[in-house]
C-alpha positions as CSV (number, residue, x, y, z in Angstrom):
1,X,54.6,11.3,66.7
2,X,54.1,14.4,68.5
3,X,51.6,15.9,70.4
4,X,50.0,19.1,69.3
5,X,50.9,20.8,72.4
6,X,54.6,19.4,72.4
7,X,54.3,20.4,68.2
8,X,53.8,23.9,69.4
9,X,55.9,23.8,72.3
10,X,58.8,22.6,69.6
11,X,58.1,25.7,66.9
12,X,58.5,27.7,69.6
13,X,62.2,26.6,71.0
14,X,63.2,26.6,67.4
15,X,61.7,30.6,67.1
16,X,63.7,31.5,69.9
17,X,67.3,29.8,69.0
18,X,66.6,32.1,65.9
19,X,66.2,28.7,63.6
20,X,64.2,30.4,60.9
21,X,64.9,27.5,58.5
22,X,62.8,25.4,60.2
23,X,60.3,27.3,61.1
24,X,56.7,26.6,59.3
25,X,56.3,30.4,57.4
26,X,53.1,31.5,56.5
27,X,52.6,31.4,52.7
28,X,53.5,34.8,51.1
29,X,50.9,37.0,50.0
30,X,50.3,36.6,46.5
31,X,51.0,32.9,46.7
32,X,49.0,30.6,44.7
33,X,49.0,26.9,44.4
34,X,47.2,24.0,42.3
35,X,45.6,21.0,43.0
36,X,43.1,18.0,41.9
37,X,40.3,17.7,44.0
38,X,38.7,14.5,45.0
39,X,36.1,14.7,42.4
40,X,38.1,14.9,39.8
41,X,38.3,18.4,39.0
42,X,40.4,21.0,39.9
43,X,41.1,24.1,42.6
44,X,43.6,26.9,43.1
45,X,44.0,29.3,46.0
46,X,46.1,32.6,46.3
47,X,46.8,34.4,49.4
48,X,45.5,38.1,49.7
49,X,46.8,38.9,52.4
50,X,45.3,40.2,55.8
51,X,42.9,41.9,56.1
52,X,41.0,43.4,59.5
53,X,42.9,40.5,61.3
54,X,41.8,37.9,58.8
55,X,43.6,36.1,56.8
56,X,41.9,36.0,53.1
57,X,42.6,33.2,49.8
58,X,40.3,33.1,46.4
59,X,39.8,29.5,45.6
60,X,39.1,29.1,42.2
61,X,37.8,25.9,39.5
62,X,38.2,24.7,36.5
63,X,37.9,21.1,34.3
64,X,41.8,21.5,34.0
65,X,45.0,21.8,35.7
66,X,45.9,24.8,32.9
67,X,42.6,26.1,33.0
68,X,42.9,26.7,36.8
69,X,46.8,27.7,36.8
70,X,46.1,30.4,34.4
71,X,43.1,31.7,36.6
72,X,45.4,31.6,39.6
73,X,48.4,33.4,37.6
74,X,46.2,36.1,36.5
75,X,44.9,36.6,40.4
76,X,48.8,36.5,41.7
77,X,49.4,39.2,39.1
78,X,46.8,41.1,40.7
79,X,48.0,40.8,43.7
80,X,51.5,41.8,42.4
81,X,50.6,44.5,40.7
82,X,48.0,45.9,43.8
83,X,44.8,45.5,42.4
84,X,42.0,45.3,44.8
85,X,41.0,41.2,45.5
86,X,38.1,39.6,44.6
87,X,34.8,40.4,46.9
88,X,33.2,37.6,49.1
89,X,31.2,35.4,47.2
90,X,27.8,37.4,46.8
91,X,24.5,35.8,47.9
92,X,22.3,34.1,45.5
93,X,19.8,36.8,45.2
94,X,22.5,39.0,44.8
95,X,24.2,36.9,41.7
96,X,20.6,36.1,39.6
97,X,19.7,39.6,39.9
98,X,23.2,40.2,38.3
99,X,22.8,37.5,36.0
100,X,19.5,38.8,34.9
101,X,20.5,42.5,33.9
102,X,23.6,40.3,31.9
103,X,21.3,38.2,29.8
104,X,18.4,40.4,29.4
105,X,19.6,42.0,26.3
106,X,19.6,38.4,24.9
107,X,16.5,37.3,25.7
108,X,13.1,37.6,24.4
109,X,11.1,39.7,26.1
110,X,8.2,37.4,26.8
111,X,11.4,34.7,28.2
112,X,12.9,37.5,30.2
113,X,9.8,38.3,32.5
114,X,9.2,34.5,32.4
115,X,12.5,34.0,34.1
116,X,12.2,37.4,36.1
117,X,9.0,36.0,37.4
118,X,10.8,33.0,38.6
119,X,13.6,34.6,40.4
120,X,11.6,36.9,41.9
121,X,9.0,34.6,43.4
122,X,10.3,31.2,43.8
123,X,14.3,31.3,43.4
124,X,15.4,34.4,46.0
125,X,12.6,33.8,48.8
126,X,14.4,29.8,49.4
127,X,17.6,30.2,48.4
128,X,18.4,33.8,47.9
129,X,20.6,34.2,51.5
130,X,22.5,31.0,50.8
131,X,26.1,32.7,49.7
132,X,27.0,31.4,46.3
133,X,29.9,29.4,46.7
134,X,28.2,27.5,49.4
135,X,24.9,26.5,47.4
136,X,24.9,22.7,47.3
137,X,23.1,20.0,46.1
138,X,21.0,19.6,49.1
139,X,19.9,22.8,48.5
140,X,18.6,22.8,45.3
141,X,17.2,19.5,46.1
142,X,15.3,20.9,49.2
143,X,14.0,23.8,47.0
144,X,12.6,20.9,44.3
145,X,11.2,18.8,46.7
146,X,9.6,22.2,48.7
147,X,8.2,22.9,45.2
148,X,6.6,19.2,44.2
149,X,5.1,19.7,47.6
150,X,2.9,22.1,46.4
151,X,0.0,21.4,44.5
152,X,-1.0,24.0,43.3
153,X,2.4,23.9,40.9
154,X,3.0,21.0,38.2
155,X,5.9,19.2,37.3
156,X,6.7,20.8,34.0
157,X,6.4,23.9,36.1
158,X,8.8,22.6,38.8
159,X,11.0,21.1,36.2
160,X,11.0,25.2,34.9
161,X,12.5,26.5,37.6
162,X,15.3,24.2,37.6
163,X,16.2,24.5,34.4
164,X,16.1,28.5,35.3
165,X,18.9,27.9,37.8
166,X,20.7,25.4,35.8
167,X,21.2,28.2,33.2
168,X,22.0,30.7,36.3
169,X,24.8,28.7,37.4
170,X,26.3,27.7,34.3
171,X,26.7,31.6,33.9
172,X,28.6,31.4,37.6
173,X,30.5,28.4,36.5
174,X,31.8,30.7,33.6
175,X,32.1,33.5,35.6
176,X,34.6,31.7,37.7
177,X,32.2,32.2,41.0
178,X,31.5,28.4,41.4
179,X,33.5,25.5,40.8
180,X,30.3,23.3,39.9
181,X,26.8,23.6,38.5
182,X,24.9,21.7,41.5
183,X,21.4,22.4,39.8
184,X,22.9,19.8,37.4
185,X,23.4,17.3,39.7
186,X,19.7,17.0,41.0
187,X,17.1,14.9,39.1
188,X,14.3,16.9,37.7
189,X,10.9,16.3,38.8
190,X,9.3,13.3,36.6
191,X,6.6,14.5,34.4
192,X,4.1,11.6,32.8
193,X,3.5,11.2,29.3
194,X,0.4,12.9,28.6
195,X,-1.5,12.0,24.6
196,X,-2.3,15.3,23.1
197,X,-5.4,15.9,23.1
198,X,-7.0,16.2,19.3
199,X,-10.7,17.1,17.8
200,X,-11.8,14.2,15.4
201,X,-13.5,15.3,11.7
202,X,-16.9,15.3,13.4
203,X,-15.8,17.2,16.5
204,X,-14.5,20.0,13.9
205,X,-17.8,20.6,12.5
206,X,-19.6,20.7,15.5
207,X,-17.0,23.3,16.7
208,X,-17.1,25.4,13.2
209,X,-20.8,25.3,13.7
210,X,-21.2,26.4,17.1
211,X,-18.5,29.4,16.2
212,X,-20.2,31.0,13.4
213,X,-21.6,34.5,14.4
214,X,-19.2,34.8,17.2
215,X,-16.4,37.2,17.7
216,X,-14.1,34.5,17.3
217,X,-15.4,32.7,14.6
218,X,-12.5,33.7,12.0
219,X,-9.5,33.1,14.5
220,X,-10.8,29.7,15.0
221,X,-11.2,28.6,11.8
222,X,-7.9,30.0,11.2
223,X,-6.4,28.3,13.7
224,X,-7.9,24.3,12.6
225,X,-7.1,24.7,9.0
226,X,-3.4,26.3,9.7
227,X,-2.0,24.8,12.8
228,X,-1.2,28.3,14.0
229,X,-0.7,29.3,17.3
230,X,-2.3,31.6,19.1
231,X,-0.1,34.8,19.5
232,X,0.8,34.1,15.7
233,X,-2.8,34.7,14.5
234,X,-3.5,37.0,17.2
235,X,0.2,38.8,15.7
236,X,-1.6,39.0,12.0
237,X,-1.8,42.0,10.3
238,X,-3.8,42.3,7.0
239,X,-0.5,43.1,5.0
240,X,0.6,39.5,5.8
241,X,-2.6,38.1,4.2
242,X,-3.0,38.3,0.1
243,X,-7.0,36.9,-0.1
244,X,-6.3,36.8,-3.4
245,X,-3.4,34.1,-3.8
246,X,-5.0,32.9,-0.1
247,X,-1.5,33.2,1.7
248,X,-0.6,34.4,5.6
249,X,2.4,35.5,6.0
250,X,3.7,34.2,10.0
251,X,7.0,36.4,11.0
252,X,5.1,37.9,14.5
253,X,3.5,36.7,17.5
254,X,1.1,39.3,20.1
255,X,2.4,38.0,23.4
256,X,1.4,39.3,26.4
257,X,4.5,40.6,28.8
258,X,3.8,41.3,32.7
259,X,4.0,45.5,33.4
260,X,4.3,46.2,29.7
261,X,0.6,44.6,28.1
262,X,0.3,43.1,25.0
263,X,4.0,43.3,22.9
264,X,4.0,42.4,19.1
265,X,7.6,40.3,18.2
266,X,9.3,38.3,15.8
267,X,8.5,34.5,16.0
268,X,11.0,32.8,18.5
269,X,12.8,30.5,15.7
270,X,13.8,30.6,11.8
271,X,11.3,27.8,10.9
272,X,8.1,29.4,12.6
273,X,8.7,32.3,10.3
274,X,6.8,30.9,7.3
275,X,4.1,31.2,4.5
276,X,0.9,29.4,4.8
277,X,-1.4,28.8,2.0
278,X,-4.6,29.2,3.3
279,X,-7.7,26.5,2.6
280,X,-10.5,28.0,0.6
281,X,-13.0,28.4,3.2
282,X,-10.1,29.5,5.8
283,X,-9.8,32.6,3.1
284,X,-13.6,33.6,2.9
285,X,-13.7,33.4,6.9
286,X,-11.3,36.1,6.8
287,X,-12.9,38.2,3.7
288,X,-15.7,38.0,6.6
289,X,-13.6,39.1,9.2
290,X,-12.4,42.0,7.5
291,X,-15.6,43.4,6.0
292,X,-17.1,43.1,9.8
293,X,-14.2,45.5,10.6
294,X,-15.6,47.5,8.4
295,X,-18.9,47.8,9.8
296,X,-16.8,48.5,13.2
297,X,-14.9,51.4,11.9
298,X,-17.6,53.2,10.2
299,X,-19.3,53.0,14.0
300,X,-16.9,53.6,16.1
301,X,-15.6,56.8,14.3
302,X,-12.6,58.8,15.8
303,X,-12.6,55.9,18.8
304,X,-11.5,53.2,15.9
305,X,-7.3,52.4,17.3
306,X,-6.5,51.7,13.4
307,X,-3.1,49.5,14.1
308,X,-4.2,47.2,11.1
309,X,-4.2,43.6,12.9
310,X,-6.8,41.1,11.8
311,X,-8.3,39.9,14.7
312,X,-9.9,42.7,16.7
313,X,-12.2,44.3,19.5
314,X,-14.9,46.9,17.8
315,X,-13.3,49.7,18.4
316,X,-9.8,48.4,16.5
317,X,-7.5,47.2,19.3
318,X,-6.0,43.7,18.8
319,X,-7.6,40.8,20.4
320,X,-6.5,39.8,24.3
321,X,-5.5,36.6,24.6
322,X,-7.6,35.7,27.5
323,X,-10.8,37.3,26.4
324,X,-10.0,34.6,23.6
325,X,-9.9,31.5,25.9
326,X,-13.2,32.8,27.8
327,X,-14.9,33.1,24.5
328,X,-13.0,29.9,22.9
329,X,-14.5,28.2,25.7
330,X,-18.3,29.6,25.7
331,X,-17.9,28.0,22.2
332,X,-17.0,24.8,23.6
333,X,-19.6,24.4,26.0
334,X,-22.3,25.6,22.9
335,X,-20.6,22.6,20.6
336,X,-21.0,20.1,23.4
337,X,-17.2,19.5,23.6
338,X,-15.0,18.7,26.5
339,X,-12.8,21.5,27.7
340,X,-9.6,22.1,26.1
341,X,-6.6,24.4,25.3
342,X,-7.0,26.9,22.2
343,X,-3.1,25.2,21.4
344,X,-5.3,21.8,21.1
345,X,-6.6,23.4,17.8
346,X,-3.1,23.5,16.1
347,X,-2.7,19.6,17.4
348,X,-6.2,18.7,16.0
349,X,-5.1,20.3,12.7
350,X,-1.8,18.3,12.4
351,X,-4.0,15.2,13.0
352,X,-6.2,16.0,10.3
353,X,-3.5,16.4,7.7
354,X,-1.6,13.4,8.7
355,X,-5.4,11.5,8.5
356,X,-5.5,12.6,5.2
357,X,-2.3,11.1,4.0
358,X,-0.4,14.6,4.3
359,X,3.2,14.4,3.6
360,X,5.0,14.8,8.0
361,X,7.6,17.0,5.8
362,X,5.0,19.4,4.8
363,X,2.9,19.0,8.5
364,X,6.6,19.9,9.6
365,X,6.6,23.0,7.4
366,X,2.9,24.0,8.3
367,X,3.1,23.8,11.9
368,X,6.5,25.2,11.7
369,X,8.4,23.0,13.8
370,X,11.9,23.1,13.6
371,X,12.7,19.6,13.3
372,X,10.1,16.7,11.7
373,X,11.5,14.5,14.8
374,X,9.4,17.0,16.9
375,X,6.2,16.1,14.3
376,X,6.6,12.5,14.0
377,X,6.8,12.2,18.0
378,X,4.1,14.4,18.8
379,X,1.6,13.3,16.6
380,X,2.7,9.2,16.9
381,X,-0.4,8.2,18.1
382,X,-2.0,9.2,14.2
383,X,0.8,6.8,12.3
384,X,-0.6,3.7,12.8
385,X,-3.1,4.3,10.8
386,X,-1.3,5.7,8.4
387,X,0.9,2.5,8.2
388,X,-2.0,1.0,7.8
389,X,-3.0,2.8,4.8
390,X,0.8,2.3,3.5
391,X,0.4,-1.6,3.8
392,X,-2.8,-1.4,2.4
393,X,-1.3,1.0,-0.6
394,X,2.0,-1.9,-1.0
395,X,-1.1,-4.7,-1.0
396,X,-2.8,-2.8,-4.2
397,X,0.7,-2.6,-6.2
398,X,1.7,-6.0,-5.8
399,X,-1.7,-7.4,-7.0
């Protein structure tokens, strides 16, 4: 076997006896060529030429040996037919902010600043600078373990913002930037089970009672008889409500969006648009609501914001969510209760109707959940007692 000196030594006799035949050639511009990589999938390269004294190729990837030969024939085309070559692979930062303006127009607004937010203050300050097509695993994996690291984040939220870029760099893999989604290949963080937590019949009283003559009195009862959630009731206008045949009517949710206040939008599935019948006392809670409007609008006069929501401030504008929580929790400490979330109110309300015997199809359909697998393993920790009652109920027939 040769040396490489007496290799180069040898290319150069044969150059100068005019040997061309044998002489290694360069690949031609516009050249492409195919192959399987170690990992199984597969890569193609085309020459673009030179360009300020470097020599340039586009790798590209795909999950077949046609996918990636038809990505390399349309770049030889290209190439052919003079168009200019593909840029160097842009920086991360670069890409999401790309990716973002591409997906906005499909995303809620409420998810769009969610995942703007996330870009902007987690993803592009660690990884932004890496260029694209060199991001690996042990990146993302750094980032994630940077991220437990922190305390002042949780899990859930860590797992967030790899799912973020997960859904980033599947848009890449599609956009033929990266031959592999590497977010997918790192573990998310774990995140332990945590029982919902859930007001019993006597806690609900208590609640109720230490509510009434407060500003949130109605929203809260609303919210443990229905199961709804909080931008839904917050969303609720008084032509969704007939008193009359006591029915709500949940196709909009008040969210609150960062740099543009609070939004009103259609509820994020099919199933959470729905019609509640309300309980008797849920309906004269509101008839209360509304003639304390009333009383409001007569006072405030030409400084009344009629926009026709239910739940309001005195001088008409809806309610902000977290003047809600600071009240919701005033009535908390008053009832003697543990802190919890306002969403606790919709679990405690699913628990109640399954304690009653309450079809999980129609708990389903009240809560709005888009499959009963999501009711049945939320609420497990009610069903057996309910079995209970079911054995008791087969006892009593087979006497």
């Amino acid at each position: 076997m040769l040396a490489a000196a007496d290799a180069k030594r040898l290319a150069r006799t044969l150059a100068s006896v005019d040997c061309p035949s044998l002489v290694p050639k360069r690949r031609a511009k516009g050249a492409g060529s195919v192959f399987r990589r170690a990992d199984g999938r597969w890569s193609g390269s085309v020459d673009l030429g030179e360009s300020s004294a470097r020599h340039r190729r586009k790798v590209v990837y795909g999950n077949s040996k046609k996918e990636v030969e038809e990505r390399v024939r349309q770049l030889v085309n290209d190439v052919t037919d003079g168009s200019p070559p593909p840029s160097r692979s842009p920086q991360v930062a670069a890409f999401l902010e790309q990716w973002l303006m591409a997906v906005r127009p499909t995303l809620r607004p409420s998810t769009y600043a969610s995942y703007e937010g996330v870009v902007r203050l987690h993803l592009v300050p660690e990884l932004g600078r890496v260029p694209l097509e060199r991001l690996s695993v042990q990146h993302v994996a750094g980032f994630i373990a940077h991220k437990q690291a922190d305390r002042s984040l949780s899990p859930t939220t860590v797992r967030y913002f790899l799912l973020i870029l997960r859904i980033a760099l599947s848009k890449a893999v599609r956009w033929s930037l990266v031959g592999q989604n590497v977010a997918k290949l790192v573990d998310p963080p774990r995140i332990s089970h945590r029982d919902v937590r859930v007001l019993s019949p006597e806690e609900t009283k208590r609640l109720l009672a230490a509510a009434r003559g407060e500003p949130i009195e109605g929203l809260v009862m609303l919210a443990i008889s229905t199961g709804v959630r909080l931008g839904e009731a917050l969303g609720a206008q008084w032509h969704d409500i007939d008193l009359d045949r006591r029915q709500l009517m949940i196709n909009k949710s008040l969210q609150r969006i960062s740099g543009r206040g609070q939004v009103l939008m259609e509820t994020k599935t099919r199933r959470s648009r729905r019609i509640l019948v309300l309980p008797v006392k849920t309906t004269e809670a509101l008839r209360a609501v509304r003639l304390e409007q009333t009383r409001w609008r007569r006072a405030a006069g030409v400084a009344w914001h009629e926009r026709g929501f239910v739940f309001t401030s005195s001088t008409g504008q809806p309610l902000d969510q977290r003047n809600v929580l600071r009240m919701f929790r005033r009535v908390l400490r008053k009832a003697k209760l543990p802190r919890m979330r306002f969403h606790d109110l919709r679990h405690s309300c699913a628990s109640l109707l399954l304690a009653q015997n309450v079809s999980p199809r129609v708990v389903m359909e009240t809560l709005g959940h888009s499959r009963i697998s999501v009711t049945m393993d939320t609420y497990a920790h009610v069903m057996p007692a309910l079995m209970r009652d079911a054995a008791d109920a087969m006892d009593r027939s087979l006497d």
